[in-house]
N, C-alpha and C positions, 0 to 999 in steps of 0.2 A: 610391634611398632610399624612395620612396613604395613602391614595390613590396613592398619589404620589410616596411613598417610593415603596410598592406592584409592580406600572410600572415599576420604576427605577430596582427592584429584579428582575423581568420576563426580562426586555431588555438584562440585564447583560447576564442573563444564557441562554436567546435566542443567544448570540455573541460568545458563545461557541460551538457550534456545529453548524455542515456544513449539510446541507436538506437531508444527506442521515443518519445522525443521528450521523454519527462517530464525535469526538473531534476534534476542529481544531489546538489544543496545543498539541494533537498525532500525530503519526507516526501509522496509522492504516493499510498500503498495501503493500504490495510489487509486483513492476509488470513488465518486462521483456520491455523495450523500443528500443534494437536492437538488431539483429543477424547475423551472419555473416557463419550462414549454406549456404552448397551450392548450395540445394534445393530450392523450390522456397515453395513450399507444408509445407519445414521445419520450415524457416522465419517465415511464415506466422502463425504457431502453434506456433513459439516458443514468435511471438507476440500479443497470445490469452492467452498467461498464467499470471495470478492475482490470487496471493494468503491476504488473509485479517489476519491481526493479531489476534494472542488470546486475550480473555478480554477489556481492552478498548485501547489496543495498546502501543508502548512505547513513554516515552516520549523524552527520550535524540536520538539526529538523530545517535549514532556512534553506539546504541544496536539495532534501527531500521534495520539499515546497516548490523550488525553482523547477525541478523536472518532471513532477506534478501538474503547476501549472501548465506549463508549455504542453505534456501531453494530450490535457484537458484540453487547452485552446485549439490544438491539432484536430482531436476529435469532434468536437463542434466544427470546426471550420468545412471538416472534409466530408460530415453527415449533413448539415444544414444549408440551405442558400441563407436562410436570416436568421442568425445564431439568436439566443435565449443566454439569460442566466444560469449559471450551477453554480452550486456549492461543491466542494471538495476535500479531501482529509489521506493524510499521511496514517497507514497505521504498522505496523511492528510483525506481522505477518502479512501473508503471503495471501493473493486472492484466492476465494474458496473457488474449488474446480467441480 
């Protein structure tokens, strides 16, 4: 019976997390998923940027969102003199490295 309880406790807390280690019940990334620079060069950088959240990430999706955005706007502001559009998206893992 102990046995069994021990697998039942590792399966559990194995269901928690995603093979890159981050929580699957967080909001661990944020990462640029469209752009609408006119550049071809620009695009393409501006859909190489992934940033990873502090600590173990948030959990509710509208604070992922909020710190999301604001990174996004940060980054735009401080690569561009005349910012462009982007799209943007929260995801459950960690950026690829």
């Amino acid at each position: 019976m102990k046995k069994l309880l021990i697998l039942s406790v590792f399966l559990l807390t194995a269901c928690g997390g995603s093979s890159d280690g981050s929580s699957k019940s967080t909001y661990s990334s944020c990462k640029i998923t469209d752009s609408s620079a006119l550049l071809a060069g620009d695009r393409s950088n501006d859909l190489s940027q992934c940033w990873n959240a502090a600590g173990n990430g948030y959990e509710s999706q509208g604070d992922a969102l909020q710190w999301c955005r604001s990174t996004v706007n940060t980054y735009i502001s401080n690569t561009y003199v005349l910012g462009h559009s982007v799209q943007f998206a929260v995801e459950s893992t960690y950026c690829p490295k």
